[in-house]
Every structure is written in C-alpha cells, then in structure tokens.
N, C-alpha and C positions, 0 to 999 in steps of 0.2 A: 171766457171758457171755450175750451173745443166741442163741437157738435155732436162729438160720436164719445164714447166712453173712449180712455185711456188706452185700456187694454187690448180691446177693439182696435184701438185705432192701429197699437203697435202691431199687434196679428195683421192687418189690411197690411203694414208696410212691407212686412217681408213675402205675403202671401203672392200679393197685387204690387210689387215697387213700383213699375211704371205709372201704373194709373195715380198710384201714392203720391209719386214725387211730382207729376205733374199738377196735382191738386193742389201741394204746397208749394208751387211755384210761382200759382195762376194766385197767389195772394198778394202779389209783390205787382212794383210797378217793372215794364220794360220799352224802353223802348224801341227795341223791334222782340220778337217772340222768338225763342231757340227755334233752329229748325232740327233739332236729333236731340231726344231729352237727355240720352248715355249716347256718346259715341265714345266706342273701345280702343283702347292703344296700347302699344307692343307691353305695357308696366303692367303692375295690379292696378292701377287708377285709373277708372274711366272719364274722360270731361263729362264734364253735367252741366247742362243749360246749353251746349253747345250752339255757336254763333246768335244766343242772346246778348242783347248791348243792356246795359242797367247800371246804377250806383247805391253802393251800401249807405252813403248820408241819405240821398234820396230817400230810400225806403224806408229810413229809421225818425227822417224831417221831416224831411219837406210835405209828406201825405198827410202827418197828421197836425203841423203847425199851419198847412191850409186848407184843415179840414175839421172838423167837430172836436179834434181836440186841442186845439189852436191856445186857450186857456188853460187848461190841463195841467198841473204839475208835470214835467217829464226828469226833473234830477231836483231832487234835494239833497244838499251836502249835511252831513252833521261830524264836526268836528268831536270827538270823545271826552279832550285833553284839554278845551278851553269851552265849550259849550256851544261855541259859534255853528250857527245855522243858516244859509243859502238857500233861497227856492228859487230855480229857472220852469214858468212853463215853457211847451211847445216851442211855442213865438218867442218870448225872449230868449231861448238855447238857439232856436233857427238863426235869427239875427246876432249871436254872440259867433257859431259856428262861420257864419258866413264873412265877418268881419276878418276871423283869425283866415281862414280858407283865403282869403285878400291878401293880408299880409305872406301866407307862405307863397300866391304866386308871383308877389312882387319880389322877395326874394330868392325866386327863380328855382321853385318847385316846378314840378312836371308832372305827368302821368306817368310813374317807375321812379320818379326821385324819391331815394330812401331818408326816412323822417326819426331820429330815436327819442322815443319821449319817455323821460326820466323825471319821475314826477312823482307824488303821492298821490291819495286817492281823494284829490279834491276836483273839484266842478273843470280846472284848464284845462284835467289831464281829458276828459270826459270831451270837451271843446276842441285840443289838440287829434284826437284821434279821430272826431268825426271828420273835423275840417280837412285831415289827411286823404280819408274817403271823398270827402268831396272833390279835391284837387286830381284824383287817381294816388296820390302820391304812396310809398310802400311804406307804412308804420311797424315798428316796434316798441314794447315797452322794457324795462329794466326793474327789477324790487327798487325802490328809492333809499334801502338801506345797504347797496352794494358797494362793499368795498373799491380801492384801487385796481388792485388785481381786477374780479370779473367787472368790472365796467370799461378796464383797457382789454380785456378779451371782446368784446361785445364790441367796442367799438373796432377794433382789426377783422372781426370777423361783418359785423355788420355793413360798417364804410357808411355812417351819415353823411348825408349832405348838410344837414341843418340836425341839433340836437334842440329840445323844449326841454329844461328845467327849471327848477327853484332852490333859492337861496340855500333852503333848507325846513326840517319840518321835525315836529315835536316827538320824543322817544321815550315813556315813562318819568314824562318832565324836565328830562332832557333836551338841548337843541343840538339836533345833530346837523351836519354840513353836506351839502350836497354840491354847491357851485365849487368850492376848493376842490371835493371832489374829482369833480368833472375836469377843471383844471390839471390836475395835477395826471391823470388819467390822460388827455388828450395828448400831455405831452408824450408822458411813457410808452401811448401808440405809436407816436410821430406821425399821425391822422392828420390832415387838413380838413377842419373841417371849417365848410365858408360861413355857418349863419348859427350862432347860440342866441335862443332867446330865453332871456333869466326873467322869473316870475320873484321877484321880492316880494317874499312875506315877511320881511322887518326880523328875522329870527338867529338871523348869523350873517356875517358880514362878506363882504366879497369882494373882491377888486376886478375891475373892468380890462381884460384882457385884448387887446389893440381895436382894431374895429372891427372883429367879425360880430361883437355881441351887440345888443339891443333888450331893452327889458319888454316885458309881456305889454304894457302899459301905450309904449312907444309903439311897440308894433302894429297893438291894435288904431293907435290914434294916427298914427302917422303913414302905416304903410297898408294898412284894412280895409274891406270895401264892404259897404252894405249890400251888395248883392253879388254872389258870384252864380253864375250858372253851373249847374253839377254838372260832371265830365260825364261821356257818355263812354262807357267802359263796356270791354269784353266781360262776356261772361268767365270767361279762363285767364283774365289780367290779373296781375297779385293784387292783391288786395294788403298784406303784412307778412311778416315776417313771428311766428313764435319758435321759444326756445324748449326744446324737453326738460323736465323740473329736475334734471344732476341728480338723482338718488342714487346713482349707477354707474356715476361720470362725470366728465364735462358735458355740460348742455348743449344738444344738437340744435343746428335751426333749422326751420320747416315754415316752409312757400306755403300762403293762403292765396285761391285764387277770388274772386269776385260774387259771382251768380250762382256758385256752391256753399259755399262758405254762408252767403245770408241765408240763402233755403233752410241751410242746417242748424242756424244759430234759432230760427224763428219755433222750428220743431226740437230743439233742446230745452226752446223753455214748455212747449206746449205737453213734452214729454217730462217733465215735472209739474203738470196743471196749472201752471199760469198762467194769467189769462188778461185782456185789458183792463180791468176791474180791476188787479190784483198791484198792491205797494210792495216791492222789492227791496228789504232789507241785503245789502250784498257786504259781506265782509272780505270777501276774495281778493286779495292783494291785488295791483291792475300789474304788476311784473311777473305774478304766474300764470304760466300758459292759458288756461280760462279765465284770468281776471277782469281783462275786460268785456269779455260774452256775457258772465252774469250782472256785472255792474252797469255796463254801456247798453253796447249795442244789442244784446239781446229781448233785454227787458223794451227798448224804444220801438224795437220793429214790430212788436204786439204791441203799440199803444200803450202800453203799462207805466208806471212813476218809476223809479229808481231812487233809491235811497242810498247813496255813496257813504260809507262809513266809514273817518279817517281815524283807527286809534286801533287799539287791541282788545281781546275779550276779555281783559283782568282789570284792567286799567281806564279811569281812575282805581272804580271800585270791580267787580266780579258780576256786577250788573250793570254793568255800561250799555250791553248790545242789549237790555232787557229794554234799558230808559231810556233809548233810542227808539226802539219799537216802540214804545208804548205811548212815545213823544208823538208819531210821526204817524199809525195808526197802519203801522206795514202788517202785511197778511203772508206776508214769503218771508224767509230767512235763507240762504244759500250761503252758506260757509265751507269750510273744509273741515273733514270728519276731525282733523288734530286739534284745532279749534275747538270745535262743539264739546270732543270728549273730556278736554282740555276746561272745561268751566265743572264737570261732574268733580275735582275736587275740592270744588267749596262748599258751604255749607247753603244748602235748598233755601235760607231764608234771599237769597239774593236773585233769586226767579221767584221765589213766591210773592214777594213785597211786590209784585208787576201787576197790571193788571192786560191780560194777554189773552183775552180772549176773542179779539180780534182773528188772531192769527191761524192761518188756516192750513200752513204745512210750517216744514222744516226740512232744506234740500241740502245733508253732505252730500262732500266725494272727496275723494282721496284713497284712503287706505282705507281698507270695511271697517266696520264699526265693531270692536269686540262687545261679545253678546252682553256683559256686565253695563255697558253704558248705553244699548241697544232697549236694554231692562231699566235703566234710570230716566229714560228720554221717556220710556212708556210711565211709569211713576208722575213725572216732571210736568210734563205737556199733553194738554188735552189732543193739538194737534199731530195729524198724523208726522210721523219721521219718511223720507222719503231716500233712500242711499242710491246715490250712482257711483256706477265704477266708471273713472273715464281716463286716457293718454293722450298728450298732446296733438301724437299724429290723425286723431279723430277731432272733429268739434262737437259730431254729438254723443252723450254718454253712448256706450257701449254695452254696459249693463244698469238699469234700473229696477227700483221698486217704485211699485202704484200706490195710491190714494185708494184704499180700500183691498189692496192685497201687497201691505207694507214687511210683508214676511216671505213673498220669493222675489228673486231676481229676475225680472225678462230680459230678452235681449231690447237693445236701443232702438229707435226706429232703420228699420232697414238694412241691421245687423244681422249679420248669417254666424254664429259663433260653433267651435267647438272644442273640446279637450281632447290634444294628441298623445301616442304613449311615446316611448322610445324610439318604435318604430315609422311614427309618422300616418302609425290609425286612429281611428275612434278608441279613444278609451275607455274601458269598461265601468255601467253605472257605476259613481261614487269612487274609481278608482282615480288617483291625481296625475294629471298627465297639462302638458304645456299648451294655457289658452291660447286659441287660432284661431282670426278673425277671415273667415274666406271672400273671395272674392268671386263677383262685382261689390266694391265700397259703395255705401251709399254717399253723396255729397258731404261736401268736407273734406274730405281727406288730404291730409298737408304732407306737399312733398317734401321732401329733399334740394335742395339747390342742385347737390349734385344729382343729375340724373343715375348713375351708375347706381347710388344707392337705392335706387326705386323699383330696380329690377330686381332685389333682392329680395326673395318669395317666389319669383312668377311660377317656377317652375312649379312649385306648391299649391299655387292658386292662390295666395292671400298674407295675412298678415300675421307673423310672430311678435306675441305682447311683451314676452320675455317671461310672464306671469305665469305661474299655475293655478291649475286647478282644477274642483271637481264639478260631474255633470250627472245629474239624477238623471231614471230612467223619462221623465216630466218635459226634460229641459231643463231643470233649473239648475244654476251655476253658484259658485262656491269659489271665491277667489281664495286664495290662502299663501298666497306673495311671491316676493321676486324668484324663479328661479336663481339658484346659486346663494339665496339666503336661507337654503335647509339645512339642520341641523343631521350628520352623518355621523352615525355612531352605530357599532359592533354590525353591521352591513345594514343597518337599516335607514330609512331617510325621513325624517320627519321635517313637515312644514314648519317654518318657525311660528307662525298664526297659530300654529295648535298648540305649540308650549304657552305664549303669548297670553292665550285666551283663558288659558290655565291661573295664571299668575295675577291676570287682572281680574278674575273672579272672589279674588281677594277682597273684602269691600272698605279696606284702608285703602288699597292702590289705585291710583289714577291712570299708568300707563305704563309700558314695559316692553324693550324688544330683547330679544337672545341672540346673541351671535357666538361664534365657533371661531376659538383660538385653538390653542393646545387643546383646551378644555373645551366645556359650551358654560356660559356666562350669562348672566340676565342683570339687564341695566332695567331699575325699578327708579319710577318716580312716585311717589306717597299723594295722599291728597292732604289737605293744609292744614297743616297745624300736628300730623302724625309724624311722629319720631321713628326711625327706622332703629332696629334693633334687634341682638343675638336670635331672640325665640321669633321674629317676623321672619328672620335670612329660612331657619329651618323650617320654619310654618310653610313657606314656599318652596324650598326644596322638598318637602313629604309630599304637598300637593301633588305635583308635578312627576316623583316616584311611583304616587298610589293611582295615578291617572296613566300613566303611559311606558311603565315596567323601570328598573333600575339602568336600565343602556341609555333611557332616555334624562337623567337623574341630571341637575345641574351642580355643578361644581363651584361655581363662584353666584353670590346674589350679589351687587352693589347696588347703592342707594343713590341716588342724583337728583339735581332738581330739575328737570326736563331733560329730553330727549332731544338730539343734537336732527333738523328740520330742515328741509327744505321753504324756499319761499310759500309752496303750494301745502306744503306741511305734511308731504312723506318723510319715514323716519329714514336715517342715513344710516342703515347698518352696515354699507361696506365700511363706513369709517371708523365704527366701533370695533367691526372685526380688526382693523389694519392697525386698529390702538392697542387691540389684545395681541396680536401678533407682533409690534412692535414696528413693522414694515412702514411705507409709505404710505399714508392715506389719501394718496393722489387730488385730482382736481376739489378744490372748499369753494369754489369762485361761484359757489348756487347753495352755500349754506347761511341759513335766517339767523341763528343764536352763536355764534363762532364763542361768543362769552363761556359756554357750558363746557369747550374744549379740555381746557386746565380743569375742569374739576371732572370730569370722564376720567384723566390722564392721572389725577390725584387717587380718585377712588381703585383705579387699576393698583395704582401703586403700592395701596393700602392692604387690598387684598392680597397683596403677595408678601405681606409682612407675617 
C-alpha cells in the first residue's frame, strides 16, 4: 500500500511534480543517480531521469528474488480452457528469465536489437519480455490471434531481429495456429528475420523452416546461461516498442524509453491502490498497448504476484475470471471496461456462485463504463470499481477514479488535463470541447520513431487525445468519445456516449454503439438468452426520442451478437460507419472478432429490406 492517501497523493503529483517524481524514482534501483530530473527539449516530451543508468528486469527481479521476496509467488499462470496452472516465485522467474536473457545474447541480441514476441498470455511471453529488458534489447508484443495481414504489417514496420512464438494456443476449444502463421507472414514481408524461437505446446503442427528456428526448449538448454548480468542502460534508451489500439486506423508505433517508463508503470499501479500485498488478477491481452504493464512488469516492480490469465471472460463458462480469483485468492482484477461490461449479460448466478470476498478493487479502462453497468458493478461487487481512462502515447492512466471517491474522475499522476472549444480555449463548465493533455508530460510518454511527429502540438503546449469531452466547474472530466464519432443532425452535434448510454440503460441490453451513415444507426447487442424484436427496435427508438428531441431520433436499431473490438476492446465505429456507408472500412489489421463482420453486413442488409 502507499503511505499517503490516493488522492493526496495524486494532488502532491501535479501540485509539487518535481519533488513527486523524484520521490518515485528514489524507489527503484540506479546505478548512477539522474543528474536533471526533467531536462526539456525542442518536443512536448521532456527526458525524465535524465543521464540516469538503470534496468527494467532489474528493478522488476533481481531486488526482490535477492531480497525478502525471493519465495514469493511473482507469476502464476492459469490456463481457463484446460485448467493447467504454473507458479514461478521471485527466484525460479529470476533464474527462468536469466536463462532465456542467455539464449537471446547467444543469438546475438544487443542493447537496441529489436525482439517481436508473439505469444499468448502464458508465463514465456512474461520470461520473453523480461529477458528482453534485461539484455537492453527493444521488445514488442502482437495479439496472438493476428491475422496474416497485421502480423506482416508489424513485421515491415517493426524489423525483428529475432521473433518468440508458439505453435499455437486454444480459442473456445478451438486450436488456433500461430507458427503457420508467422510462416506464412514472414514470407509475404520478405523480412529476414535471423532467429524464430517456437515454443511447442503440442496444439497444432508446424514445420521447421531452414535454420533460423530453434524451439523454446533448445534454447534454453543449449544456448542459456544461468546468470546474465543486467545491461546498464540509459535512462532515455528504448526500452519497447507499443502500437496504438487501431480504433481510428492502422496502429501507430511509439518508442518507450527506459527510466521513464519504469517510474510510470510503478505509479500506475500505485494510482489504482496496488500495493505488495496485493494478487493481480490481469486479463489484459499482452498484444494491447498496456497488456503487459498490468500483467508483467507493473505488478513485479511493486513486489506484488501477478496472475497471468490465458482464455476469455465467457469461456469455458461466464465464470471463468470469477474461478480464477477465487482459485488463486487475487484481490485486483484489471481488465478492460469491454470485458468487464461484457460478463453483465449473463445471468448474476455466475459471480454469485464465487466466493469473492477476498477481492479488494476492480480496475477497467478502455472506453468509460456506461452508467447501466457502472449500476450492476455496484449491485454485483462488494469491491470498489475503479475506471481509468488511458492512450497508448501515455503509460500512466490519464484519468482515474479512487478507492473511496469511485464516482469522479481525477486526473492521473502528474497530468495537467483540459477541454478545448473550437477555438483552442478552455471550454466552458460541462460545455464538450477536445480533451488536451498540456504539457510538461509527466514520464512515460511514448514517442514516435518519427521525430517529426512529436513536434506536433508544441506550438499548443501539449497533447491532442483525439477525445472529447466535458470539464465541471471541480475539475472533473467526462470523456464522451472519439471526436469524429458524433452523431450530426439538423446542426446540432451530439456525442455518440450519450445516445449510447441511452440504449444501454435498457436492462435487456448488454452494449451498443451508433454510428451515422445516411441515417444514424444503433448496432445493439442483448444480454443472453434475450431475443431481439419489433416492440425492443421501438422501445429504443422512443427512449432515445424522449431523451434528446426527435433530430436526435434513430432510424435504424439492429441487433448483433457483439460489437466488432479492438484487441484492447475499444469499439470500432469508423468501421460500422464505413459498413453503413457502404465505403471502405479501411485498415481491420487491429480488429479482435473479424467473425462478427458478415453478420454486421447481414443485419445492414436486412434492415434496408
């Protein structure tokens, strides 16, 4: 636990930042001390920790597997789909990490050799990325369920030197294939890449492609060393490579540096009240931009357990993540809000049958939580709900709620936020204007490769989220979604979260976005076992009339069985809209469910009969 209250603490960050950051800095080990805590450069990003030396395995290992928590559980795996369960402490993760950390510099990693680990969310990938920190080397991760397409974008944009997969891994009892994958992908880049190490899990077959491969097994036994010394790294040396979650686009990549990056990962989780004490249930995919902060390296650098969960929230049963917790005796859950909202349509006997009173928060983020299932979470769980709002280009949330005031938003540690109007002012309380993250950033902040794009802001001082939203006279914020996903009609502009919020207050509906073709549209998914039907289309259309005038009245309701997601599990409305338009639905290469596509395109169809 942290020493000072939450909220306190967050007010000290932006009041006092120096003193703040240097306080969360002096927790970590260095080998030499920054001499300039911020030194400022011509971008919005200032270096942080500047001309400190350090390593992220270090600080996430090596202090506490030779230190009091040496025994310690630090990763428990639990498989969903077959029941198998892994414990590594401290000490056996240190010596598993430093083994693989061996193997990659026999195969002639560096400090900047770029590493892709494409993997699910079991204990290698966890082993793979530490060992990458250890070596200096630049990691990235990929969703393990990525098509040909974006895993040959990834690798052209990426350029590994070495890629870490596995054969393949289970999909609602499915085995899906990852090595053919990657095969088939390497080629279609025309990538050289010199070193694939294949992790067989016995689940789909592979062929051994000339000699660059070697299996997980081999490597460790033949090419591994029991002890490597951690590299002594720039505080400003990359650290990885993450990709923006596509809700928007094709996925950008953005530069993590070293000595920023850990400060911030350590106060993202302290900025959800986790604490050493605390068991980390993380369901967070490790291919979405925070996948592995919450599953990895976040939880380790506070000494906390980590609970790696490979499967999905439905599957087997609707209580899989309940009989996980309750197996394993976690007190954190950190999911993504699509997720979480995403279990409110089955029926409560599949949390209640738990016994969960262990559990001491529950941390989304993603997309805000509509207030219907904001109201089920308080019903459901004695535990507080804790929501962050967060984007890749930051590591620590940006907006959070606290443990004991789970009903406003503050800003993140060390965030300066605010809502601009049109013209690039403050916008007036509760009036919707484009959230603006000013600048100095506080650590974290992931560049751009290209520098060109980083200068974009400065003249503004800061950061365009792309998001709107509202700002009470308090401070308190109201995200209400992407710009450019507002519904315009008879000159007026409504947010699509406040149609949205409308529909899902419905208490058949589990989730629903709107997008604006000719018409404006609402794609409804139902919670389980409800039938969608004539008098529900208009039950939601009056809603939605009697709430926000007949301009804002929706013309089409269709019914679907989910909502077409990103990996990180933002909803993908430019592609709903591009399906109601008929247009191109441009870059899919960062969409989770591509399966729900044909029946989006079907339900369009139907509706225009």
């Amino acid at each position: 636990m942290i020493e000072k209250g939450i909220i306190e603490w967050l007010a000290e960050s932006v009041e006092k930042p120096d003193s703040f950051w240097a306080e969360e800095g002096d927790k970590y080990t260095w080998w030499k001390k920054w001499s300039a805590l911020r030194r400022e450069e011509p971008d919005v990003s200032p270096r942080w920790f500047d001309g400190g030396v350090t390593n992220l395995c270090a600080n996430a290992l090596d202090r506490h597997a030779n230190g009091k928590n040496r025994g310690k559980a630090a990763l428990i795996w639990e498989n969903a789909e077959t029941g198998e369960t892994k414990v590594y402490t401290y000490w056996h993760l240190f010596g598993e990490v430093n083994r693989f950390a061996g193997a990659l510099k026999n195969m002639g990693v560096m400090p900047g050799t770029r590493v892709l680990v494409y993997l699910p969310m079991i204990p290698e990938a966890a082993i793979s990325l530490l060992a990458c920190a250890r070596v200096g080397a630049v990691s990235s991760t990929i969703w393990p369920g990525a098509g040909i397409l974006p895993l040959t974008n990834r690798l052209k944009e990426f350029k590994p030197r070495v890629v870490v997969t596995a054969d393949g891994f289970l999909y609602r009892g499915r085995k899906a294939q990852m090595k053919a994958m990657l095969d088939s992908s390497i080629e279609e880049s025309g990538l050289t890449v010199n070193q694939v190490v294949v992790l067989d899990r016995k689940l789909s077959p592979w062929e051994q492609v000339g000699l660059r491969e070697v299996t997980w097994k081999e490597a460790m036994e033949q090419l591994g060393e029991h002890a490597v010394t951690p590299e002594k790294l720039a505080s400003s040396a990359p650290s990885g490579m993450v990709y923006t979650s596509g809700a928007t686009g094709r996925p950008r990549p953005l530069l993590r540096d070293t000595g920023g990056t850990m400060v911030a990962l350590g106060a993202a989780m302290r900025a959800s009240g986790v604490g050493e004490d605390d068991i980390v249930l993380s369901t967070s995919d490790i291919g979405a931009p925070h996948g592995p902060d919450d599953a990895i390296f976040g939880p380790l650098l506070i000494g906390a357990t980590s609970v790696l969960y490979e499967g999905l929230p439905d599957y087997p049963t609707p209580g899989s993540w309940w009989d996980a917790l309750e197996k394993h005796g976690a007190t954190t859950v950190i999911c993504p809000t699509a997720d979480f909202a995403w279990l409110r349509r089955f029926h409560s006997k599949w949390i209640a049958s738990h016994n969960l009173a262990g559990l001491r928060r529950i941390v989304v983020h993603g997309e805000p939580l509509h207030e219907a299932a904001r109201k089920w979470a308080g019903e459901m769980f004695r535990a507080p709900l804790i929501e962050q709002y967060r984007l890749a280009e930051f590591t620590l949330p940006l907006l959070t709620t606290t443990q004991g005031d789970e009903s406003r938003f503050h800003a993140g540690p060390g965030v300066h936020l605010e809502a601009l109007d049109a013209e690039g002012k403050s916008s007036a309380p509760h009036a919707v204007g484009r959230l603006f993250v000013k600048a100095p950033f506080p650590p974290g902040f992931n560049n751009s490769p290209d520098e060109s794009e980083n200068k974009q802001g400065a003249d503004s001082g800061g950061y365009d989220t792309g998001d709107v939203a509202q700002c009470s006279e308090g401070g308190e914020f109201k995200v209400l979604g992407r710009a450019g996903d507002e519904i315009r009609v008879g000159g007026e502009i409504y947010p699509s979260r406040l149609i949205e919020e409308i529909i899902v207050s419905n208490f058949v509906v589990a989730e629903a976005a709107v997008a604006q073709g000719e018409e404006v549209a609402a794609f409804v998914a139902l919670k389980d076992k409800m039938p969608g039907a004539n008098p529900l289309k208009d039950e939601i259309i009056k809603a939605v009339r009697d709430a926000l005038g007949e301009e804002a009245a929706l013309k089409k309701v269709m019914f679907i069985k989910a909502l077409p997601r990103t990996p990180s599990g933002k909803a993908l409305r430019r592609v709903l809209k591009a399906m109601l338009l008929e247009t191109g639905v441009g870059d899919l290469s960062s969409i989770r469910n591509p399966d729900i596509l044909p029946i989006v395109k079907d339900a369009i169809k139907a509706s225009r009969l």
